[in-house]
C-alpha positions in Angstrom: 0.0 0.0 0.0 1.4 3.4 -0.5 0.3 6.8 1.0 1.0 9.9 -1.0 0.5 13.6 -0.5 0.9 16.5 -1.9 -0.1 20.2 -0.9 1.2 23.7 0.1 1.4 25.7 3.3 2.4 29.3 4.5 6.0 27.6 4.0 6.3 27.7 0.4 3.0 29.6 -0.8 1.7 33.6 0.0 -1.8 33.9 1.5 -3.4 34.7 -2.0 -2.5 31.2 -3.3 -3.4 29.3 -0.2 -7.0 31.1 -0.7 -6.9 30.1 -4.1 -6.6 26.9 -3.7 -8.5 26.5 -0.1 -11.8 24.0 0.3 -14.6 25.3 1.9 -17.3 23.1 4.1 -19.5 23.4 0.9 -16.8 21.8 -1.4 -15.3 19.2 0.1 -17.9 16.5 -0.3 -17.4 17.3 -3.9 -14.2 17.8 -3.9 -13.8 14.2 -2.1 -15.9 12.4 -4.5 -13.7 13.6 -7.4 -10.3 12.9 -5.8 -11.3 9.0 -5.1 -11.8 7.4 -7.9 -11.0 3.7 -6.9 -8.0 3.3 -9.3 -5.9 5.5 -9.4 -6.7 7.0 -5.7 -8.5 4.2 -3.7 -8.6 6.4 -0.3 -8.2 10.2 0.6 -8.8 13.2 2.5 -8.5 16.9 2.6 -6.8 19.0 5.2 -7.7 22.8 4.3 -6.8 25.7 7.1 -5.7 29.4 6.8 -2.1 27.5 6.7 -2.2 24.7 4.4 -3.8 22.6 1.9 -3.1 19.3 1.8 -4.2 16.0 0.3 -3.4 12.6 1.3 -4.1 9.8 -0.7 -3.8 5.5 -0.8 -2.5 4.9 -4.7 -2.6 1.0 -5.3 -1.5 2.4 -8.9 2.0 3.5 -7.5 3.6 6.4 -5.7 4.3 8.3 -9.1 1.0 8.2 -10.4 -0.7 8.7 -7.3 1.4 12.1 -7.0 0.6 12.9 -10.2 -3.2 12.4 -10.0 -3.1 14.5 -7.1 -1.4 17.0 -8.0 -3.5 17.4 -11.3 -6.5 16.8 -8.9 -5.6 20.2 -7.0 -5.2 21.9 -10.5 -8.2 20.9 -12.3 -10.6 21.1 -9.6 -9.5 24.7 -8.9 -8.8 25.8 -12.6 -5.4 27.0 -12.0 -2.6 26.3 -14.5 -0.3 23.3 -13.1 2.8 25.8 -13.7 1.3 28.1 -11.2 0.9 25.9 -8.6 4.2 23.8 -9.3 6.7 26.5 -7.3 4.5 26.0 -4.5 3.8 22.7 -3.8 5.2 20.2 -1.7 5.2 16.2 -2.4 5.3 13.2 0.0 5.2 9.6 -0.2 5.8 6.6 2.0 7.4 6.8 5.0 8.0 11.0 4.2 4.4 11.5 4.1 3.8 9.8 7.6 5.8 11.6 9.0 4.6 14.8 7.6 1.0 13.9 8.7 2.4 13.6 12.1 4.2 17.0 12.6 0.9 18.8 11.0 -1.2 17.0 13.8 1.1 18.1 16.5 1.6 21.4 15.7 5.0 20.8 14.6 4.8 22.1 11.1 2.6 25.1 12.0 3.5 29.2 12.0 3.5 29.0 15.5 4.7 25.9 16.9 2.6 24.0 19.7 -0.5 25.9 18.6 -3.6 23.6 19.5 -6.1 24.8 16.6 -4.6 22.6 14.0 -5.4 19.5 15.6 -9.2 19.8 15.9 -8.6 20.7 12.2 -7.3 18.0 11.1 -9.9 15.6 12.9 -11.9 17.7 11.5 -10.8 16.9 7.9 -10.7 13.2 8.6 -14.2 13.0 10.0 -15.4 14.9 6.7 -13.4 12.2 5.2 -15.2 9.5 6.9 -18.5 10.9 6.7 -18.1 11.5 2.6 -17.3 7.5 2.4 -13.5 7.8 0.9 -11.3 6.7 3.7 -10.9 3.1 4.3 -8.5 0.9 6.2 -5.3 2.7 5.4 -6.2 6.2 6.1 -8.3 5.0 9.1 -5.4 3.8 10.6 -2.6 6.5 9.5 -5.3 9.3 10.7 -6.2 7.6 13.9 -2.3 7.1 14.5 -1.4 10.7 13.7 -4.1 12.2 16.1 -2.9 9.3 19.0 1.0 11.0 18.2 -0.3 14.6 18.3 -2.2 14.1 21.8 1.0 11.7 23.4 3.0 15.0 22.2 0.8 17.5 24.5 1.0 15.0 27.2 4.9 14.5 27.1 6.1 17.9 26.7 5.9 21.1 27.0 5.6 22.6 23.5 1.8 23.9 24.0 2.1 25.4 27.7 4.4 28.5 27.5 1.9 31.4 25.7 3.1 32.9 22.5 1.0 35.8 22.0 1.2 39.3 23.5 -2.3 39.0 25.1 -1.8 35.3 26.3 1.1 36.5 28.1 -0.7 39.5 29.2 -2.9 36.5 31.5 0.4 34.8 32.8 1.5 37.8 34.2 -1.5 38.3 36.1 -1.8 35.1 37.3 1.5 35.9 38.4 0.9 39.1 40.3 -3.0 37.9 41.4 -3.1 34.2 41.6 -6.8 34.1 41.6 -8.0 36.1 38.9 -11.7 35.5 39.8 -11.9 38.6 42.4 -10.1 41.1 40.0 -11.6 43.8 37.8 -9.7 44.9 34.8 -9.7 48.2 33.8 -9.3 48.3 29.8 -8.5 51.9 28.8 -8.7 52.3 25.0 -9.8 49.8 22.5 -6.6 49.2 20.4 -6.8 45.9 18.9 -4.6 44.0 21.2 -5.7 45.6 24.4 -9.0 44.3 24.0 -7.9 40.5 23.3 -5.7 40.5 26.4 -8.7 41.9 28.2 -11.0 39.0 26.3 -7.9 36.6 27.8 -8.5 37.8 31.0 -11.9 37.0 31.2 -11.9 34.1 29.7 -9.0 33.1 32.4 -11.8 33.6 34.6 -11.2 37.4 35.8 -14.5 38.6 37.8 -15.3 42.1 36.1 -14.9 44.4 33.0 -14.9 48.3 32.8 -14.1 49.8 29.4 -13.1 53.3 28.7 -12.5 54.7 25.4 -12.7 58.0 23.9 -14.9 56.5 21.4 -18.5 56.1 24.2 -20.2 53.6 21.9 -17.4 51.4 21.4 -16.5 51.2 24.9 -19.9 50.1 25.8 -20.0 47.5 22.9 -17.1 45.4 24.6 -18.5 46.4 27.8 -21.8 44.7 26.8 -20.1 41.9 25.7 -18.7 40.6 28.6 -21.1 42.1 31.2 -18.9 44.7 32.1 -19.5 48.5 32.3 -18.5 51.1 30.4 -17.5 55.0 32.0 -16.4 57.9 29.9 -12.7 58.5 29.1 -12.4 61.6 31.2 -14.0 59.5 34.3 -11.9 56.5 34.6 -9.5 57.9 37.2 -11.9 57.9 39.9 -12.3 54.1 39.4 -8.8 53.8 38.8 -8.4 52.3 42.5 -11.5 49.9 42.4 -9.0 48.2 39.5 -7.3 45.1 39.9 -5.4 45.4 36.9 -5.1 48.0 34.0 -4.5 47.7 30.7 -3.7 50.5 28.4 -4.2 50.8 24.7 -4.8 53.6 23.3 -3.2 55.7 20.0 -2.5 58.8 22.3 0.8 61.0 21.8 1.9 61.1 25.3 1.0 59.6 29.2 -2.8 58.6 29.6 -1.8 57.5 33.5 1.4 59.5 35.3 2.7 59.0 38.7 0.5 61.6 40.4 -2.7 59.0 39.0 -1.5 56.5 40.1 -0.1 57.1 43.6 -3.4 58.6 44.2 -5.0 55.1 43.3 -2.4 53.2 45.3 -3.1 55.2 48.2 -7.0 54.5 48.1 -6.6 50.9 47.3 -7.3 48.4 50.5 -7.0 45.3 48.0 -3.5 44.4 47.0 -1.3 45.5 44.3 -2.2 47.2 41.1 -0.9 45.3 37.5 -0.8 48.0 34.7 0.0 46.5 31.5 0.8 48.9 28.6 0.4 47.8 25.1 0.2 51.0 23.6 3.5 52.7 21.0 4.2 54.9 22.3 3.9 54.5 25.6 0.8 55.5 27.7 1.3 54.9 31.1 4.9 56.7 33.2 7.2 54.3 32.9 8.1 55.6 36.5 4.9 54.1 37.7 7.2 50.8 38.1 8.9 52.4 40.9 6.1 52.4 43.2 5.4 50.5 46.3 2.4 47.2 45.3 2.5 48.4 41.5 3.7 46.3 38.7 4.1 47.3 35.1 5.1 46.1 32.4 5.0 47.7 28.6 4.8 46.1 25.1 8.6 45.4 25.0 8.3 43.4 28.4 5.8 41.3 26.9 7.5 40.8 23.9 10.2 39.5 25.3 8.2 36.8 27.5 7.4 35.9 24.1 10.4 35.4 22.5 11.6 33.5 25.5 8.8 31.1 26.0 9.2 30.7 21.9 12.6 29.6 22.8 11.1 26.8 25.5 8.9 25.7 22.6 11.6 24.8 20.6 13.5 23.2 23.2 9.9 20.7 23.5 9.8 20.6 19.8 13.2 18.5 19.5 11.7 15.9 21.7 8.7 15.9 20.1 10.8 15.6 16.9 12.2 12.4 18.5 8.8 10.9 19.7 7.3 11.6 16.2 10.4 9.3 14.4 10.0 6.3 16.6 6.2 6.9 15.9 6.8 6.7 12.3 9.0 3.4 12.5 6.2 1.9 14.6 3.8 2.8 12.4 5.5 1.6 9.2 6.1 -2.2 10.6 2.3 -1.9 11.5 1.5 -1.2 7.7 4.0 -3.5 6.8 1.9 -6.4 8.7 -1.4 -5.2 7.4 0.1 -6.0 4.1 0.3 -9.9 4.1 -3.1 -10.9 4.1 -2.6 -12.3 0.6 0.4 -14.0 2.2 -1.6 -15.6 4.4 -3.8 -16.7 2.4 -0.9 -18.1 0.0 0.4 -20.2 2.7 -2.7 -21.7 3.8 -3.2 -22.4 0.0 0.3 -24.4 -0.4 -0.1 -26.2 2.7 -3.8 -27.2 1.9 -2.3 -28.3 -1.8 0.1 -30.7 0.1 -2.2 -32.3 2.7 -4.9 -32.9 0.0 -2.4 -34.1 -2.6 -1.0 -36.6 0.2 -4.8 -37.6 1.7 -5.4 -38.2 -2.2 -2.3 -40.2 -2.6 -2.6 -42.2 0.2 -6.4 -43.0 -0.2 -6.3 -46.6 -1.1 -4.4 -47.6 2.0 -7.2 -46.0 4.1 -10.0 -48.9 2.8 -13.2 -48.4 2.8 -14.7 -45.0 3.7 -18.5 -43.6 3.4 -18.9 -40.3 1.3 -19.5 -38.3 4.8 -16.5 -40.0 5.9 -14.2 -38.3 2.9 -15.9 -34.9 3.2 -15.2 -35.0 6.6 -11.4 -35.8 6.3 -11.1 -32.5 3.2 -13.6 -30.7 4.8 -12.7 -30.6 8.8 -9.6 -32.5 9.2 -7.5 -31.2 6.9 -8.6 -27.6 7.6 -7.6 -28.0 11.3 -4.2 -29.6 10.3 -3.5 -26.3 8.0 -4.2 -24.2 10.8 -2.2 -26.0 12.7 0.7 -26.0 10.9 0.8 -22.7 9.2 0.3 -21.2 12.4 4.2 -21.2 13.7 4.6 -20.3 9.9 2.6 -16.8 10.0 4.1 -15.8 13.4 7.1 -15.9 11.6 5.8 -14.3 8.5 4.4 -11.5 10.8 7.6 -10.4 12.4 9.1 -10.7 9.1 6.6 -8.3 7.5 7.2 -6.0 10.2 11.4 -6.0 9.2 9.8 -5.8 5.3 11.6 -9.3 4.9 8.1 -11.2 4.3 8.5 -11.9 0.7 11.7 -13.8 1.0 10.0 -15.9 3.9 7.1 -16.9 1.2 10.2 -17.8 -1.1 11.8 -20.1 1.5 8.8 -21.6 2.3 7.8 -22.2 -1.8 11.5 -24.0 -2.4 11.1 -25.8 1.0 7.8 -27.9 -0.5 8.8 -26.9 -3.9 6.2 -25.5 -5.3 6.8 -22.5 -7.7 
């Protein structure tokens, strides 16, 4: 059996080709239907994303022409000219396309390493698969494999727990500073893009209350309304300044939005712990001074930044081992295949050894005397069977492991010169 695929990502391909070429939920049944065509492709799925388009494939025709079926498939299905898509694509087959499959479930091959979307995708794309009809015992088993890898990976290391974004990190800090975030209110001056996601963040983290200020009234009480929170006028905020639990600033304003004098006044009325100011505005909205101060922390865009970088550093680090879980995955999976492949062996060897107890039951009959007709049928029909079984079973043990080394065929070639039968 081979397993081919072919496809594109963010790697080798800009965004308006991956669009181009992308499968939306109301094509892929279709698209499905005309990729299998039971000789050339006897199996296959999709896997579309933002990222990456892939298809995967079982060719019983042969790894070249399975490539090339798919990689006309992609063309003609889209209308695009092959030479347009050729600088772009990418093409795997045997034991390279496992392993692929296996670093695009865990997050491996993604834009940002030990992201967790990509794995619901792909299931995703194999249960479209499933449901459409053209995955069958290959595929079933690869698919079912490469989501097994992708969740052993998140289990065995790290590479999914050290947040990548500026807003994630935005939430570890304030775990950090308030290790229950479900008593806090955040404070979320301005409505710059990434202020409100690490606010979202927050919330979602569990963070007890919202208050939204923004020069702009109705947008501040559109995210206000969102999460339940409130919403105050921009000029207003610094009375509640103190009822804050932590404050974070993004606005597109020239110069300071909170100095020193705001926020010792805030300090000095607050009966609740320290204050966590988080500044994600350029340039800078809140004193930088404001660090300075007795139960305040702050920390600006740069700060988080360089959480960033360092936990994308850590991620790396957990991508190597999961680089060495995925190889022994791969070898594991390829003796499996391997022993999936000799049911026709099987069958071969119970054939030759049924030849030679019926050609010797046959030769011997006269010797036997006298037997009934239900006395014969017995002998071909239950006796001999069981013998067979018998016999061939130390036989396909051995054929098994042999399979899994890819050493079966030259066991079936003993085992033909041993009774000599060509």
């Amino acid at each position: 059996m081979n397993i081919v695929l072919v496809g594109l990502s963010h790697k080798t391909a800009p965004v308006e080709m991956r669009e181009r070429l992308a499968f939306n939920e109301a094509l892929i049944n279709d698209a499905l239907s005309a990729l299998v065509d039971h000789v050339e492709v006897d199996e296959g799925l999709i896997v579309s994303t933002c990222n990456r388009v892939e298809v995967v494939a079982s060719v019983p025709a042969g790894v070249e022409k399975g490539i090339h079926r798919l990689t006309g498939f992609l063309s003609d299905f889209h209308n695009l000219p092959l030479e347009s898509l050729d600088l772009h694509l990418y093409r795997h087959s045997h034991t390279d396309a496992i392993k692929h499959i296996f670093r695009v479930a865990s997050s491996l091959d993604s834009m940002v390493v030990g992201e967790s979307q990509i794995l619901g995708q792909v299931k995703e794309a194999y249960q479209c698969a499933v449901r459409a009809g053209t995955v069958g015992r290959v595929l079933s088993q690869l698919m079912h494999r490469a989501l097994s890898v992708a969740k052993r990976i998140r289990t065995e290391t790290a590479i999914s727990q050290k947040p990548v974004s500026i807003s994630s990190v935005a939430v570890e800090l304030a775990r950090k500073v308030h290790s229950d975030l479900s008593d806090n209110t955040i404070l979320l001056v301005g409505a710059g893009e990434i202020g409100e996601l690490a606010a979202r963040n927050l919330m979602e983290a569990g963070a007890g209350k919202l208050i939204v200020t923004n020069r702009t009234t109705e947008r501040a009480e559109q995210i206000a309304r969102e999460f339940g929170g409130g919403a105050v006028n921009f000029e207003a905020f610094y009375d509640i300044l103190p009822s804050a639990d932590i404050v974070i600033c993004s606005t597109d304003a020239p110069d300071y939005v909170i100095r020193m004098a705001d926020a010792r006044r805030a300090l000095k009325s607050r009966r609740r712990g320290p204050l966590l100011f988080i500044d994600i505005s350029v340039p800078r909205n809140i004193d930088p001074a404001i660090a300075d101060l007795q139960d305040s922390f702050l920390f600006d865009v740069d700060d988080l930044q360089s959480v960033v970088n360092s936990n994308l550093t850590e991620r790396q680090r957990e991508a190597h081992v999961a680089e060495a879980i995925i190889e022994a995955e791969v070898q594991h999976f390829i003796k499996h295949l391997r022993s999936l492949d000799i049911g026709p062996s099987v069958l071969e060897v119970k054939e030759i050894l049924s030849q030679v107890a019926l050609s010797e039951f046959k030769r011997n009959r006269k010797r036997m005397g006298n037997l009934d007709p239900e006395q014969e049928t017995a002998i071909e029909d239950i006796l001999i069977p069981a013998l067979v079984n018998k016999l061939s079973h130390p036989v396909l043990v051995h054929l098994r492991a042999a399979a899994r080394n890819g050493d079966s065929t030259d066991v079936l070639d003993e085992l033909r010169k041993m009774i000599r039968i060509d």
